[in-house]
Legacy VTK file of the C-alpha trace (Angstrom):
# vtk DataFile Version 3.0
C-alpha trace
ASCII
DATASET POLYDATA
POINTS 143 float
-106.204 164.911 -74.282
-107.600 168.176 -73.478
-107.636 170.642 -77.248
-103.971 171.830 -77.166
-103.396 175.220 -76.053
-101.624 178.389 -77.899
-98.105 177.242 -77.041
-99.231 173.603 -78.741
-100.700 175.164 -81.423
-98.196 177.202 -82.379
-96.346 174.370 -82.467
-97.914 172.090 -84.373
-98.238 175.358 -87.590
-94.731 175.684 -86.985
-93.656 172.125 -87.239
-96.241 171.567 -89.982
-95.299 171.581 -93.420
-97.453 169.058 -95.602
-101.226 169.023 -95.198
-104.160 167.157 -96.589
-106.906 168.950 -97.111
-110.059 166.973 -96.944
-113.074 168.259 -98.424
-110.942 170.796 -100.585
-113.457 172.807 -103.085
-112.239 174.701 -106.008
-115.126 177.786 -105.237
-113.342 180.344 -103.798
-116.469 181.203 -102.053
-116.117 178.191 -99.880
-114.178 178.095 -96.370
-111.884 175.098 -97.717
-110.938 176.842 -101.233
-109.609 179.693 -99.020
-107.774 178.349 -96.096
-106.531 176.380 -98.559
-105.243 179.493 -100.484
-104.117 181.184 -97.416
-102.007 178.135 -96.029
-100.364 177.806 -99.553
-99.440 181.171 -99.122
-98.342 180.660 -95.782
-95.594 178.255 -96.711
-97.176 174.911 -96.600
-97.572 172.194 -99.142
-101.701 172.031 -99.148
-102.660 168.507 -101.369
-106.493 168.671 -102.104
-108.732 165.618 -101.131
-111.859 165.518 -103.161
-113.263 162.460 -105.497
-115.361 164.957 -107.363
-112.113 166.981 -108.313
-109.576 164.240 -108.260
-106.798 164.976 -111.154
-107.962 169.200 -110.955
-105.024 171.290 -109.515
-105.834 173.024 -106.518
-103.176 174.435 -104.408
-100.883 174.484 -107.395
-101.284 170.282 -106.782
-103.270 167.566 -108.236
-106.573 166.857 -106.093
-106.523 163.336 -105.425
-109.392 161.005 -104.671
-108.859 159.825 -101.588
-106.488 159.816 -98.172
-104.632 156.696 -99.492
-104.037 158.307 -103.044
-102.081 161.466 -101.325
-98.198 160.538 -102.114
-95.610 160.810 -99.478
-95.761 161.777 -96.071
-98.339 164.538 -94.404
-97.990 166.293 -90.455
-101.591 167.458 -90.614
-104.840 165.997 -92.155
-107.123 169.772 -91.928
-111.239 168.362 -92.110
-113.696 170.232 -93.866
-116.470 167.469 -93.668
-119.531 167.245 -91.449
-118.675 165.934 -87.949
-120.291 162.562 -88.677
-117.728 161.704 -91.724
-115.283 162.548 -89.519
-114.659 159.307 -87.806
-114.107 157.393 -91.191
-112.074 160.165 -92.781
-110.180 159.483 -89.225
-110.157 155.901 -89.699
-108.773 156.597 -93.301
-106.173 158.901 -92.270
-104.862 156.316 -89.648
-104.595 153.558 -92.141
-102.640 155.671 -94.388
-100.181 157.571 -91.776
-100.313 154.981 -88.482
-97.795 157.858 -87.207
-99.989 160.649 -88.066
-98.992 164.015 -85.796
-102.623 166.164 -86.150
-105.907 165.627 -86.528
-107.094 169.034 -87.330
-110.987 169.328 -87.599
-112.570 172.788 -88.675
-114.707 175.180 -86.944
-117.786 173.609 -86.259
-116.732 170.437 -86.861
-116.581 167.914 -83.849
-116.478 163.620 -83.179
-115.689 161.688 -80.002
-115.438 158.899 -81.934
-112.604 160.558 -84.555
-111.105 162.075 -81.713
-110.347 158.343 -79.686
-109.742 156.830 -82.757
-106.655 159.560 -83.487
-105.421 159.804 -79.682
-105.527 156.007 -79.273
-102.981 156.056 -82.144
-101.181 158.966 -80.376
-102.408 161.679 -82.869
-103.094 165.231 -81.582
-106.784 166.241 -82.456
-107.928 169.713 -82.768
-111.739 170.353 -82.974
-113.656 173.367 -83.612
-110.866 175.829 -84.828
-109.808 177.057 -87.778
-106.169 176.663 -89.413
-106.353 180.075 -90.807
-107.368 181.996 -88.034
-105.176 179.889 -85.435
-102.145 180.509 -87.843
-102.738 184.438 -88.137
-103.436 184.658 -84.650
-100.430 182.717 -83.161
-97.864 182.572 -86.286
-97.910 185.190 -88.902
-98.027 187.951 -85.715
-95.820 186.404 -84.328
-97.456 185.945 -81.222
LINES 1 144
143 0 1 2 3 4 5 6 7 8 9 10 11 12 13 14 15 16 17 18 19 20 21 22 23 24 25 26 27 28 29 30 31 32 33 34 35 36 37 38 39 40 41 42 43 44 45 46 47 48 49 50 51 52 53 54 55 56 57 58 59 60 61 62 63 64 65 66 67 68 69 70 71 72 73 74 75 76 77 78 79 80 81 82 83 84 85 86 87 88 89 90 91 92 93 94 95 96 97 98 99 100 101 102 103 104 105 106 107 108 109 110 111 112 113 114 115 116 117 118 119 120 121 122 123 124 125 126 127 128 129 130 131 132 133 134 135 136 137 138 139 140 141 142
């Protein structure tokens, strides 16, 4: 699959509600620290994934260790990793949510091998954009 378009990506920030954030930093000079803050803001339940913070609140929720440590259920794993962690944070994600809906990796951040991994198992993979600016561009204006 082609990266979705504005009508899918409105979409899938609408339909989202729980994300894990991989990569999650508690600077709040760092891209992941505020997306992060914005999507909390936005609505969504943001659970930090970071072994070097694991127990720290971020996102007004316990950082946890690990993909397999995030309790319940998640529409949206959000990457902000280097493109060649990707496929095992991928592989990760898939082992913990077989149904998972989106794949979302951040700007700059790209994998052939994450993204057939995730669509094999029917997840939606977006590469190379940012949550924040996709969700203020097509969602909070309402576009």
């Amino acid at each position: 699959m082609t990266d979705p378009d504005a009508a899918a990506l409105r979409r899938i920030l609408r339909e989202t509600r729980t994300i894990a954030l991989v990569g999650a930093s508690a600077n709040p000079a760092r891209p992941s620290h505020d997306v992060g803050v914005y999507l909390v803001r936005a609505g969504y339940r943001v659970i930090g994934v970071n072994p070097g913070l694991e127990g720290r609140v971020l996102f007004g929720r316990p950082v946890v260790a690990r993909l397999a440590d995030v309790p319940g259920d998640v529409e949206m794993v959000d990457v902000f990793r280097r493109s060649e962690a990707v496929a095992q944070i991928a592989r990760e994600a898939l082992a913990r949510w077989p149904r998972l809906p989106v794949l979302w990796l951040q700007l700059g951040i790209v994998s052939a091998e994450a993204r057939a991994l995730a669509e094999a198992a029917g997840t939606v993979v977006v590469e190379d954009r940012c949550t924040k600016i996709e969700h203020a561009r097509l969602v909070a204006r309402g576009a």
